[in-house]
Each structure stands twice: as C-alpha cells, then as structure tokens.
VEXMIDREN-810402 format. One record per atom (N, C-alpha, C, O): x, y, z. Coordinates in pm, whole numbers, plus 32768, in hexadecimal, padded with zeros to 4 digits. Example, Ala and Ser with C-alpha at 12.3 -4.5 7.8 and 13.67 -1.06 7.14 Angstrom:
85277DC7830C84CE7E3E830C85287EB6830C85907EB4834E85057F1F82C485577F9682CA850A80038313853D80728324
% end
This chain:
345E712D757A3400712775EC3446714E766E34BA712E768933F0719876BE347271B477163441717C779633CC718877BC34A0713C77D7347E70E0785C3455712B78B5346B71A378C333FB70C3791433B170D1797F342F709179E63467702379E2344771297A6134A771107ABB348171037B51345E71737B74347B70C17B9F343B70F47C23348F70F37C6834E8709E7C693485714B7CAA350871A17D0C349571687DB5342A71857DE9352970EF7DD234E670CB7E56352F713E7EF735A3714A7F1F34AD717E7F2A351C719D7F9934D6719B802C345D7190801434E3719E809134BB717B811A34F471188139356F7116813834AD70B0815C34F1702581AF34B370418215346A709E823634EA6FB7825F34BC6F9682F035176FBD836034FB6F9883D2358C700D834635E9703983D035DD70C883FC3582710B83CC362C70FB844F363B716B847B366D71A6840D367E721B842E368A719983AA36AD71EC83363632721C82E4363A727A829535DE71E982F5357A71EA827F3586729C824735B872BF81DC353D730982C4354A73A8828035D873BA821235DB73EA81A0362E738E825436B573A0820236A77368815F36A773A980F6369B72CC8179367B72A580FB360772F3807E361F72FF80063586732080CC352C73718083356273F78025353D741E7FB635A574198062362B749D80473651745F7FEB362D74877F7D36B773D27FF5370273C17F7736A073BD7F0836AA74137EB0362B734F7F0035DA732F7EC935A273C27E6835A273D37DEE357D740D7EC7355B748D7E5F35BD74E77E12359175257DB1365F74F77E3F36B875007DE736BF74AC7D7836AB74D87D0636D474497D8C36D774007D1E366E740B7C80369B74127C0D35C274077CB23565743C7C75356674BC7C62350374DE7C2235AF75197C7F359B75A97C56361F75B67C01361D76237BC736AC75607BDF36F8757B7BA536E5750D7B43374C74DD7B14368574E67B23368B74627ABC365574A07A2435F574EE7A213688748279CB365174C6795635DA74A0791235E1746178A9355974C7794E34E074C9792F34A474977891344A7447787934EE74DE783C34E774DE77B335127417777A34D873CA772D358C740977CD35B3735C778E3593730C782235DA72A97838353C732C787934F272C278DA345472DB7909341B733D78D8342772A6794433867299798633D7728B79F9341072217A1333DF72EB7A3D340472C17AB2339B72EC7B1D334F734D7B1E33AF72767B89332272A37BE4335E725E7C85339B71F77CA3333C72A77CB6337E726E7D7C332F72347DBC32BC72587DD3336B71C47DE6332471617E0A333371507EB1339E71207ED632D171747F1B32F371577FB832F870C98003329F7089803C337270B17FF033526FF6804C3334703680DE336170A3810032F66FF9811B32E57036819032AC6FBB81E832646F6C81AB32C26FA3827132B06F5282A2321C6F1E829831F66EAE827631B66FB682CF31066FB1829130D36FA4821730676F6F81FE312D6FDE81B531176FE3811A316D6FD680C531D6701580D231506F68803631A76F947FD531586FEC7F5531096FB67F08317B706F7F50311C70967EF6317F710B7E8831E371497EAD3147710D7E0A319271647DBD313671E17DAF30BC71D67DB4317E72677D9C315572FC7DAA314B731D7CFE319272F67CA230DC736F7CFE310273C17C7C30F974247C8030BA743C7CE7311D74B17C31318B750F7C4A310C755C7C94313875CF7C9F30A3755D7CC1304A75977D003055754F7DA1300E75707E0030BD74E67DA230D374B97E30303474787E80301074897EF52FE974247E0A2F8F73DA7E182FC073627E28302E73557DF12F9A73097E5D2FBE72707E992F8672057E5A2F0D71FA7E6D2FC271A57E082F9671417DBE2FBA70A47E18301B70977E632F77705C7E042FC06FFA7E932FEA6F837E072FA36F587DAB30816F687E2C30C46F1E7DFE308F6E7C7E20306F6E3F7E86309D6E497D4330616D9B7D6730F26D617D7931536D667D2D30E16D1C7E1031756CD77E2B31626C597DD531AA6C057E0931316C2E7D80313A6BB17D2031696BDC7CC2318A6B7E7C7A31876C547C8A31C66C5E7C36320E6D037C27324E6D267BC431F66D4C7C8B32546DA47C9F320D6E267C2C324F6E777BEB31756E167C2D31336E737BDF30E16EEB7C1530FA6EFC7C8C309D6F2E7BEF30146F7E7C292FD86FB47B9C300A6FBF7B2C2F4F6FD47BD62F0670037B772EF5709E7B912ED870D67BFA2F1070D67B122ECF71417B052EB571AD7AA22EF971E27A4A2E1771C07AD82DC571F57A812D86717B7A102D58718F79A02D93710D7A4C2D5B70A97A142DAD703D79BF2D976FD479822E3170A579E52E98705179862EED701C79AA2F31706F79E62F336F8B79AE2F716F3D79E930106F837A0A30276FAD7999305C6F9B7A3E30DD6FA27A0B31486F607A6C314E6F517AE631836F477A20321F6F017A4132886F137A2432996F4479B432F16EFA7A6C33586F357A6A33BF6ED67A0B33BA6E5E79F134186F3979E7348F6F05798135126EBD7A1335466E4F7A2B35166F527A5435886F4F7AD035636F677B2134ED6F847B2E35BD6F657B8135A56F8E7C15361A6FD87C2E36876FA47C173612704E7C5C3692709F7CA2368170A57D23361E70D77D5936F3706B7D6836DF70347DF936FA709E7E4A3775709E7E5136C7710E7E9B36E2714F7F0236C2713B7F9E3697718C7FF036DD70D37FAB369070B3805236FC708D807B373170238057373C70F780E637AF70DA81543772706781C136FA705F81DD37D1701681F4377B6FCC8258372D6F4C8224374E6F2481B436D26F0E826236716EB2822636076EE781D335F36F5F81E735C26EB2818135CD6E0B814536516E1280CD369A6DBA809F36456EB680B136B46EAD801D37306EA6801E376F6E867FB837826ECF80C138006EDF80B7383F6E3380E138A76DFB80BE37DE6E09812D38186D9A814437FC6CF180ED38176C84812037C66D06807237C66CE3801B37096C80800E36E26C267FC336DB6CB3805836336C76806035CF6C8F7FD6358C6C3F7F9435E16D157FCB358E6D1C7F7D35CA6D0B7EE6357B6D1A7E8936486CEE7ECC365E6CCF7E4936696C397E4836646BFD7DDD36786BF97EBB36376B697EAF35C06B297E5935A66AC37E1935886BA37E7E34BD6B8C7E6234E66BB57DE534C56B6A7D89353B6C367DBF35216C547D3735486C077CD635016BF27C7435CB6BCE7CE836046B297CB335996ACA7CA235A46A8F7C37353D6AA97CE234E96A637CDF34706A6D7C6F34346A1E7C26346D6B097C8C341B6B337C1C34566B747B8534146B967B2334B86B757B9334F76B6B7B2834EA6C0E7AFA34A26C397AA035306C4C7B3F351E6CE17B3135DC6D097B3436296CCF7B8135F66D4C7AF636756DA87B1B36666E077B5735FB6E407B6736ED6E327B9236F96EA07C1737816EB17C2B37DF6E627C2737786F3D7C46384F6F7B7C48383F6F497CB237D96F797CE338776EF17D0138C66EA47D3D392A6E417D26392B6DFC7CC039906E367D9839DE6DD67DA739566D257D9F38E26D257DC839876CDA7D7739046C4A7D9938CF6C417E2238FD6C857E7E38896C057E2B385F6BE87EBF38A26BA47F3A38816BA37FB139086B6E7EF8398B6B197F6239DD6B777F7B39FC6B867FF23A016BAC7F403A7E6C3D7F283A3E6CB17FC83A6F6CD9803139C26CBC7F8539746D1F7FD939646CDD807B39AD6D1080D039246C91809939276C3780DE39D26C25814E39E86C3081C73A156C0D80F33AB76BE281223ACB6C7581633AE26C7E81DB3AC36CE081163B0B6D3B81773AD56D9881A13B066E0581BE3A3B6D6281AD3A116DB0821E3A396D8E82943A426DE482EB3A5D6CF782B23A8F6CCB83233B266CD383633B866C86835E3B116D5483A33BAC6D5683BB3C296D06839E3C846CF8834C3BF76CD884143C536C6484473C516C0A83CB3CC26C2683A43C1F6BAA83673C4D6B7683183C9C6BBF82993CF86B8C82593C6A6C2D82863C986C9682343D466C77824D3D936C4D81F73D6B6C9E82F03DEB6C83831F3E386C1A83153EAF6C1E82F73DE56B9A83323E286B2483163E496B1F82973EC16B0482883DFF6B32821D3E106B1781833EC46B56817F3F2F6B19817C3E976C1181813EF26C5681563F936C5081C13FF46C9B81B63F846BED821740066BCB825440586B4F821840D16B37821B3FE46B0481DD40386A72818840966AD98131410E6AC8814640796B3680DD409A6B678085411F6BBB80B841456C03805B415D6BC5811041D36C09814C41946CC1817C41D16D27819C40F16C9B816740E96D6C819940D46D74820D40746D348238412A6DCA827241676DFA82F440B16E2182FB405E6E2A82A040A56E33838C40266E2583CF40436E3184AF40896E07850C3FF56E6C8498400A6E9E85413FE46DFD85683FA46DA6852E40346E0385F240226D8186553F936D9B86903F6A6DFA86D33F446D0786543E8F6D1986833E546C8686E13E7C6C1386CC3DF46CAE87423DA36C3487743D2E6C3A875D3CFD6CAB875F3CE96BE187463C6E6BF7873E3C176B9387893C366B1E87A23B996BD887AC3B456BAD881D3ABD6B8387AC3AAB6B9687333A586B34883239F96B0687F139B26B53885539F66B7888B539276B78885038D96B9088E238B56B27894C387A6AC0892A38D46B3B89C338D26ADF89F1395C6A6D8A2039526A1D8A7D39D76A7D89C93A5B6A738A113A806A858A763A1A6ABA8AA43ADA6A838ADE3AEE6A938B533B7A6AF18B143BD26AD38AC33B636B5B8B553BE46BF18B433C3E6BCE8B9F3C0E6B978C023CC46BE08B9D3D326BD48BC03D7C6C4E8BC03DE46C598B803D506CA18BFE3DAC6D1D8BF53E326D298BF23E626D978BD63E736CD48C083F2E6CB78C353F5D6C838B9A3FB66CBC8B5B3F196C188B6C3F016BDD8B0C3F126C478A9D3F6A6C4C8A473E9C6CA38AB73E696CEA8A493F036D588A343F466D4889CE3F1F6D9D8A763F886DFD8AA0402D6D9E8A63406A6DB389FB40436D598AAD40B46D198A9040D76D0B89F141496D1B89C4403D6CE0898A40636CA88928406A6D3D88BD40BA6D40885F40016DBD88DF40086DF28891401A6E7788B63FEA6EDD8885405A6E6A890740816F1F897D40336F2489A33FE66ED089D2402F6FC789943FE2707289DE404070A3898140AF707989603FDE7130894B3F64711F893E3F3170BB88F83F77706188CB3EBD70C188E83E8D7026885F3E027090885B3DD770F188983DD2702887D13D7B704087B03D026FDF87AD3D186F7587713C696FF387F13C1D6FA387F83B906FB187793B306FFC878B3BA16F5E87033B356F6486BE3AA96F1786993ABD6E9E86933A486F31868739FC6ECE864D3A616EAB85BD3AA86EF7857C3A3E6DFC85A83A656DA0855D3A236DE684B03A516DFE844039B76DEE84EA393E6E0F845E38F46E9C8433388E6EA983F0393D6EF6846838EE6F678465393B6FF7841139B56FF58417391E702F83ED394B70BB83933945712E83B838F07159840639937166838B394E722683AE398D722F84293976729C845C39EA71D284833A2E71E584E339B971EA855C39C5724F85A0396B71AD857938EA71BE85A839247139862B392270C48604394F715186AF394770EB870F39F570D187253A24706B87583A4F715086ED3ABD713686E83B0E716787913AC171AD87D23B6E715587C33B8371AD88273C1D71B288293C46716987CF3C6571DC885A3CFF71D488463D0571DF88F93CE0724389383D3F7159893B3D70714789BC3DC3716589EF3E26712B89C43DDF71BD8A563E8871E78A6D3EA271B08B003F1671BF8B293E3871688B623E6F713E8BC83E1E70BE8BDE3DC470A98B8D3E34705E8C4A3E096FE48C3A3D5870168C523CF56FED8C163D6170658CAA3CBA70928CDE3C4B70A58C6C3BD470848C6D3CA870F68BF43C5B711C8B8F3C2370938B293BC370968ADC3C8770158B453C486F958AEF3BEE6F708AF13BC86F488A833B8D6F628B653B286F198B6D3AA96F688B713A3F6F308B8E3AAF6FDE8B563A4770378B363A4570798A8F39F270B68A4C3AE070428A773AC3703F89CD3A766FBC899E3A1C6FCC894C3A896F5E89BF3A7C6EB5897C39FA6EFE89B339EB6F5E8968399D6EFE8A0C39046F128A0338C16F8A89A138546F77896A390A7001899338D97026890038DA700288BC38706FFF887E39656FB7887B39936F7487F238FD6EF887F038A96EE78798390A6EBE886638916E4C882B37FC6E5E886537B46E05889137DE6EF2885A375F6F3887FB374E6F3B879636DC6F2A876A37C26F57874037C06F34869B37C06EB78653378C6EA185E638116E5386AE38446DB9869338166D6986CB37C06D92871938286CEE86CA38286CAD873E38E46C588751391F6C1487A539036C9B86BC39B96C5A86D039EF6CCF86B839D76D2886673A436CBF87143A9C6D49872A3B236D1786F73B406CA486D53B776D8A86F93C286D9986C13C6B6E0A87253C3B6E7C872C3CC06DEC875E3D326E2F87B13DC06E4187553DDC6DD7871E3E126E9F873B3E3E6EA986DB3ED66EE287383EB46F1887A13F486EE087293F896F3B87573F5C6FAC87183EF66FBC86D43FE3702087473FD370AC8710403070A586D440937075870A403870DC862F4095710985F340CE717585F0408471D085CB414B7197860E413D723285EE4190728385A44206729985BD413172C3851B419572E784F2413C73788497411373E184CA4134734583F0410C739D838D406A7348835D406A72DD83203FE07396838C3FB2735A832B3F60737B82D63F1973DF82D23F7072D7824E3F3E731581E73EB472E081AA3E7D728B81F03E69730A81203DE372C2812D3E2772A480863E8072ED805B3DFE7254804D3E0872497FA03DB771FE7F683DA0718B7F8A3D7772487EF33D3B72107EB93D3371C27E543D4372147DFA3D23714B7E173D4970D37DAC3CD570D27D693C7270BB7DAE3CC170E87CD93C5670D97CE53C7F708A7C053CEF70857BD33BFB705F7BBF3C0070227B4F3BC170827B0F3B4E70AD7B193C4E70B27AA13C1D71177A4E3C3E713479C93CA5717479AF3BEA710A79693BF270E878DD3C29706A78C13C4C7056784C3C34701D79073C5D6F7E790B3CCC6F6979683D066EFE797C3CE86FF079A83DAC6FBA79E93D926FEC7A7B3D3A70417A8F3DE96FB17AF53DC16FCD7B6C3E23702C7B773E99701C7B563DDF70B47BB53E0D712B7BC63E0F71547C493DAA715D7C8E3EB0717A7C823EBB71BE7D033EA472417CFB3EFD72867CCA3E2872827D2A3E40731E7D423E95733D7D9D3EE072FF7DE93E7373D07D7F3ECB74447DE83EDD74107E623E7573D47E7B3F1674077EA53F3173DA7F413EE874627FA43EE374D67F7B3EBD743C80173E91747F804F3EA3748C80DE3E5C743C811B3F0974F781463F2A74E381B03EC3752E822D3E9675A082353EBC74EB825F3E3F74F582CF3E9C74FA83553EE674A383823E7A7590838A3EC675E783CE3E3D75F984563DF5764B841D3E0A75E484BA3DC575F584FC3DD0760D85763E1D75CE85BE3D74768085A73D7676D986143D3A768E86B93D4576B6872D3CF67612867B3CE975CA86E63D56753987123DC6753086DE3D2A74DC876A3DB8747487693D9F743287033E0273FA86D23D33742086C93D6873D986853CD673F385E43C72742F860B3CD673D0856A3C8973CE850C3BF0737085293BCF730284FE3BA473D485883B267387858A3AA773C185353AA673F884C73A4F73A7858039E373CE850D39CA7495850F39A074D584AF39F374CE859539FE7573858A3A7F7592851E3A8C75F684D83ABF753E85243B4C757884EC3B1F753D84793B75754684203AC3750984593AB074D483C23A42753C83803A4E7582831B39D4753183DB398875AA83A33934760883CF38BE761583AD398C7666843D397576C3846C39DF7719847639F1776784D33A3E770883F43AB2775C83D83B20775984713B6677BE847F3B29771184B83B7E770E85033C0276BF84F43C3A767F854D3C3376D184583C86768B841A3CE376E0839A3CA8772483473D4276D6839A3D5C772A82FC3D8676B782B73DAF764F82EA3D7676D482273D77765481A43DC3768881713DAB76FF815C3E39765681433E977661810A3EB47651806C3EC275D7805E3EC0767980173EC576257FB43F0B76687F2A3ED776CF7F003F42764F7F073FCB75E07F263FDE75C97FA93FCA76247FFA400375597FCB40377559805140C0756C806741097530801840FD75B680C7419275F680DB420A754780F3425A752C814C41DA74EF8067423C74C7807C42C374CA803C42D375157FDC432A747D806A439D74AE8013439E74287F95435773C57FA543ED74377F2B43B373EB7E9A43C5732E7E9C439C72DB7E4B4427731A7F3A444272BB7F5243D272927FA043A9722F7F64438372A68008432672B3803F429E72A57FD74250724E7FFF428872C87F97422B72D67F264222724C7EEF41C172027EFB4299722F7EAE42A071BC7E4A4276716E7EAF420F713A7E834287714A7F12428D70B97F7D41EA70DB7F97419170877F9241DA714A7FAE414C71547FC440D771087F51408170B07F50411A71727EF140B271597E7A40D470A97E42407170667E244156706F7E3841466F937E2940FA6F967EB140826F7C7EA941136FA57EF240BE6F407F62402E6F777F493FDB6F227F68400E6FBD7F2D3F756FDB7F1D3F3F6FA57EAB3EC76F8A7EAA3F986F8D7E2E3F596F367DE03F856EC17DC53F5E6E807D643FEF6E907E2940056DE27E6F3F6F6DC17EA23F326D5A7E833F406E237EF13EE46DF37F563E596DE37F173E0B6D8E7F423E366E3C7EA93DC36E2A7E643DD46D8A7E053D836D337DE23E146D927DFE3E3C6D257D7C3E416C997DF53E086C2F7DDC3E746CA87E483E6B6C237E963DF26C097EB43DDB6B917EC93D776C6D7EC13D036C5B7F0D3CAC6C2C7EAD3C3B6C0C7ED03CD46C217E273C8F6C147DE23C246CA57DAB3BB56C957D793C736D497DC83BEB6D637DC53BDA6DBF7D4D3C3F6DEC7D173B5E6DE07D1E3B3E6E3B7CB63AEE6EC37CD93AE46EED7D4C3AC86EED7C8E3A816F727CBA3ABF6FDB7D283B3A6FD87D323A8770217D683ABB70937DAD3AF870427E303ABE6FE37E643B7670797E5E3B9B70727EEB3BEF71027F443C1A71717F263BE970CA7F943C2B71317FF53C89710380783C5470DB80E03CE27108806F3D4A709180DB3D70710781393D66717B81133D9D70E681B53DD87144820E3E5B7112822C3E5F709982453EC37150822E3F3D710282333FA4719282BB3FA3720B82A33FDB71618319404F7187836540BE7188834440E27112833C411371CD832A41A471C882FB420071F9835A4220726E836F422C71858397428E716684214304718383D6431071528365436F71DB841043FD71DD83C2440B71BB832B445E716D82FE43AD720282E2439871E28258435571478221436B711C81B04322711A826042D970898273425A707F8263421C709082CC41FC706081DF417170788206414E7002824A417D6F91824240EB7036829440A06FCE82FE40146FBA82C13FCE701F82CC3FD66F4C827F3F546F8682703F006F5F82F53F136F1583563E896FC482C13E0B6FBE834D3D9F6F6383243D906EED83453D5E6FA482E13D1C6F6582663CF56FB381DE3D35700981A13C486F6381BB3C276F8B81533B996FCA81373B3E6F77813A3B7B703481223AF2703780F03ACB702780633B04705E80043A576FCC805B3A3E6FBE7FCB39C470247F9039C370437F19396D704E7FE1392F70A37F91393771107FEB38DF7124803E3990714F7FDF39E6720D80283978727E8003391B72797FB2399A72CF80493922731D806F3917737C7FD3398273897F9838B073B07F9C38D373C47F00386874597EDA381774767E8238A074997F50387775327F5C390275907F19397975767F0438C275E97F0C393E76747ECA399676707F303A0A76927F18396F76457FB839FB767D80103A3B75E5801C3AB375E980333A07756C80123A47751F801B3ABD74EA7FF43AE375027F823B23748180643BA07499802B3BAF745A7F823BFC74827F2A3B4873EA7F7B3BA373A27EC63B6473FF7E653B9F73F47DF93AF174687E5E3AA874BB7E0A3B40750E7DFF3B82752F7D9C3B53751E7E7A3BD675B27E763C3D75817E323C6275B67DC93C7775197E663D1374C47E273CC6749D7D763D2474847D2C3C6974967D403C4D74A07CA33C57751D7C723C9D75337C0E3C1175817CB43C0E76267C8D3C8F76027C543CA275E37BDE3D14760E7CE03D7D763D7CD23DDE75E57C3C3E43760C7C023D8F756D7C283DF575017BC73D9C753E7B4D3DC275197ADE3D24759B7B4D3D2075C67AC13C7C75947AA33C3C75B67A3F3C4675357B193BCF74FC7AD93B4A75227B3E3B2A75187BB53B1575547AC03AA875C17B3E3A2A754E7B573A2874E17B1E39CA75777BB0394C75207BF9390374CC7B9F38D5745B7BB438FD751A7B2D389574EE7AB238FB74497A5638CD73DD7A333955746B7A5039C5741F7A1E39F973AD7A623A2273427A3539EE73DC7AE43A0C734A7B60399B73087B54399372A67B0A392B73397BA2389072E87B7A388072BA7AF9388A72407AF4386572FA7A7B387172D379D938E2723B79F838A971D17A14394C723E79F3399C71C079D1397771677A34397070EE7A1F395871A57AB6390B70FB7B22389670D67AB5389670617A8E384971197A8C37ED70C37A663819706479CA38006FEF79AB384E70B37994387A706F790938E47015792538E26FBD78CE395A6FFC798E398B6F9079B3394A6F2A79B2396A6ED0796538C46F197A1C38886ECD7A5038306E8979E538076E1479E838176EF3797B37B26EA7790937D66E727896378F6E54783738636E6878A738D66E0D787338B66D72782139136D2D77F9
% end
C-alpha cells in the first residue's frame, strides 16, 4: 500500500514564499510510484491540501484529514517544509504529537529549543562549543549603549532572537548604527541578540539522519559580496557557495566533531543546518536551521548532490526515517 504523505509548506512568517518553493521541490522530487503525495498550505487564513490540479481541499484540524471526491483521506506522514512558524519552531508538530501523526522532524522540544537563539547558545556552551560573546534584550529593556559596546565590541551584530532567512539582521559598525538596528531586529522579535563579530572563515554544514547514522555532509564555505550573509546574499546570488569548503584537513575534522557534537547534544534528528565561524582554525557556532531551505540551489540539497545523494533520496529517507 503506498502511503499517504503531506508535504506541509507556508507558515506564518516572512518566509512563507520561500518555504512554498521548498514545499514544491520536495513534491516534484518525491517518487510518485511508492507515495500519495499531496501539498498541504498551513497558512495563517487557511489550512488546506491541493490536488495536482491545484484545487483546495480545507484541512479537518481534528484529525489532520480532507475529503476528496468524497473520500476521506489521511495521512501516513508529514514532511515538514515550513521555515519559520508554526513548523520550524516546533508548533505544529506539537499538534501533530497530539494527534498522533509522524513527520521528518527533529520532536517538538528539539524544534522549539533551537529556534531560539539564545537558548540554542546557552545549551551548546555547557558542552565546551566556542560561540561569539552575546546580550540579549527583551522589548522594552532600557539600552545601554556603553554597556552594549564594552561587552561585545564593534562591529557586532544585531538579530532577531526568533526569526530565519536572515530577515531583521543588521551588522553595526559604529555606536550610531545600534539603535537603529535593535528597532529593525524587533520588527521580527520582540527579543533580540547582540552578538560580537567574529572574524574569520565562514562555514554552513549540514548533519543530517541517514539510513540510521548521523551524517556530516560536504561542508560549505560562504564567501559574500555584501558585509555580511543576509537575506540578498542568501538569495539574490550576492554570495558564492563553496563546496567543499577551502578548508585545510585539520580545519575540516574540528569542523565536521563539532557539528556532530552539536547535533547530538541538542538532541536532534532529521535535517539540520548549523552556521559555524572559524576564528584561527576554531569553529564558532552561530546556529541552527532545522528545516533549511530544500530547493535545487539550496545549500544542504547541494552539500547531498555533492556526498552522492540526490533530491529524491534525501526526501525518500526523511520520510522512511520518520515512519520508523
């Protein structure tokens, strides 16, 4: 019998178009013949599933079904593509836990944990992993510019706490420029992160669970034409991707344990994507994305190409992991 898959993608953030992208990669590289696969739009107005005529079925949130053509259907899995909220930050596999559904994801605590920066940081520092000097604000704190400067230089970096796709990021180079970053950053947030600047090599890697064993891909060095890796330099080609990344084999190894120190401490499963700085051969991590952008140009689609495992084969084992 071959399972019924629903490929979730949109969400509720500034990511949502992006996510739709992954969402339809995913359904156009899935092997038709051993799934039912069908895309499902969470959407802040609607949750509704498409069929291949891109007709709209409105999803029963009691049990994660729709009808059509008179016929009930339900799903085996869930393949999670929603950058951002409800899926990246672990909401909607809450509900699905509840309802007792599987889904390639990390669990809902996992998801949850590192979407949040800043705790993401605290975890992976018990653990001895190097990490830029950070403060973090609530909205509504009283700013200390002297404060702010003293603890973590110039330049620094001002981010939303909760947000993806580099969406509200700014890189500060004089005291003037702080306080007109922290009011973008918390358009996206309402808790922000000030970060020093690292500066060195950086890299993106992907960890991901494959055929039962956690696998570091290709490393990938992210070389960019602006100051710093934001959302143009992410996807408006104002970036070159590296991959292999030009490191040397000592550089590599430290890269590639700490990247799967760091999955393994977080508890996590399914797909990730960590950003890590390598200060005088030192990785720094940044963080983590758990569900990475999962288009042909994207970086963990590319770092699989290159380890041998094409679109159909990455997607294929998320779902058969998960239905474990």
């Amino acid at each position: 019998m071959k399972k019924n898959i629903a490929i979730v993608m949109g969400g509720y953030s500034s990511e949502v178009n992006i996510s739709l992208t992954s969402g339809n990669v995913v359904y156009n590289h899935l092997d038709k013949e051993k799934f039912n696969a069908f895309r499902v739009h969470v959407l802040e107005e609607k949750w509704v599933a498409l069929d291949d005529k891109d007709n709209e079925f409105v999803i029963n949130k009691n049990d994660f079904s729709f009808n059509l053509n008179d016929k009930k259907i339900t799903f085996d899995c869930v393949f999670n593509a929603i950058h951002g909220a409800p899926g990246e930050n672990g909401m909607l596999l809450a509900y699905l836990d509840l309802i007792g559904l599987k889904y390639t994801s990390a669990p809902f605590y996992q998801m949850a944990l590192t979407f949040n920066k800043r705790d993401t940081l605290s975890v992976v520092k018990e653990y001895g992993i190097k990490t830029a000097i950070s403060i973090y604000l609530n909205k509504g704190d009283t700013i200390n510019l002297e404060t702010i400067i003293n603890k973590v230089g110039l330049p620094c970096f001002i981010k939303p706490n909760n947000a993806g796709s580099s969406y509200g990021i700014s890189k500060a180079h004089t005291k003037e420029e702080i306080l007109p970053a922290i009011e973008k950053a918390y358009k996206e947030d309402s808790e922000i992160l000030i970060e020093s600047f690292l500066d060195g090599t950086e890299v993106s890697v992907g960890v991901i669970q494959y055929k039962g064993k956690v696998k570091v891909l290709p490393i990938t060095e992210i070389v960019t034409e602006n100051d710093f890796f934001d959302y143009e330099a992410k996807y408006e080609g104002k970036s070159e991707e590296i991959t292999p990344a030009r490191l040397t084999d000592v550089e590599q190894t430290k890269v590639e344990e700490t990247a799967k120190k760091v999955y393994s401490v977080l508890n996590m499963s399914g797909f990730s994507r960590s950003e890590y700085i390598l200060v005088k051969g030192e990785p720094h991590f940044l963080e983590m994305n758990t569900v990475p952008g999962l288009t042909e140009e994207s970086i963990l689609p590319q770092q699989a190409q290159i380890a041998g495992i094409s679109l159909k084969e990455l997607f294929e084992n998320a779902i058969e992991s998960a239905l474990l």
